[in-house]
N, C-alpha and C positions, 0 to 999 in steps of 0.2 A: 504494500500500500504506500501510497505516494499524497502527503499533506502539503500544499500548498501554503506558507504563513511569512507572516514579517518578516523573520529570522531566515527566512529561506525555505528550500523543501527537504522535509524531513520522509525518509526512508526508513520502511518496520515491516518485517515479514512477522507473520501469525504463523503459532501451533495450536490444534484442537487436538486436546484429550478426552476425550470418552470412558465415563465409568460404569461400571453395572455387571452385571450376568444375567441371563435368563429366569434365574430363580430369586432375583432381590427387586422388588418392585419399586422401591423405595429410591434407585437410584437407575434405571433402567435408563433410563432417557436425560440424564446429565452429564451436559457436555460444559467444555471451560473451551475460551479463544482465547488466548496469551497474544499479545502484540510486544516485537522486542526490535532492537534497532538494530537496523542493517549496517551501519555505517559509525567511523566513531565520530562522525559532526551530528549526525540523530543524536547519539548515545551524550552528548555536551548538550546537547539539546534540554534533555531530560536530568540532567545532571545541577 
């Protein structure tokens, strides 16, 4: 993903984790998207 802002464009690739089993209803269907920085001008970005 690609942010256009004042400071410039910041660059962030996403991970999705998936938890659950078959048998736990409770979490069958929760997922997480992490956004982390591509670049180390992102990473000062967020810094």
């Amino acid at each position: 993903m690609r942010l256009k802002t004042d400071h410039g464009v910041i660059s962030l690739f996403s991970m999705t984790t998936v938890f659950g089993a078959s048998t736990d209803v409770a979490v069958s269907e929760l997922a997480i998207e992490s956004f982390y920085p591509e670049d180390d001008v992102s990473a000062a970005y967020f810094q």
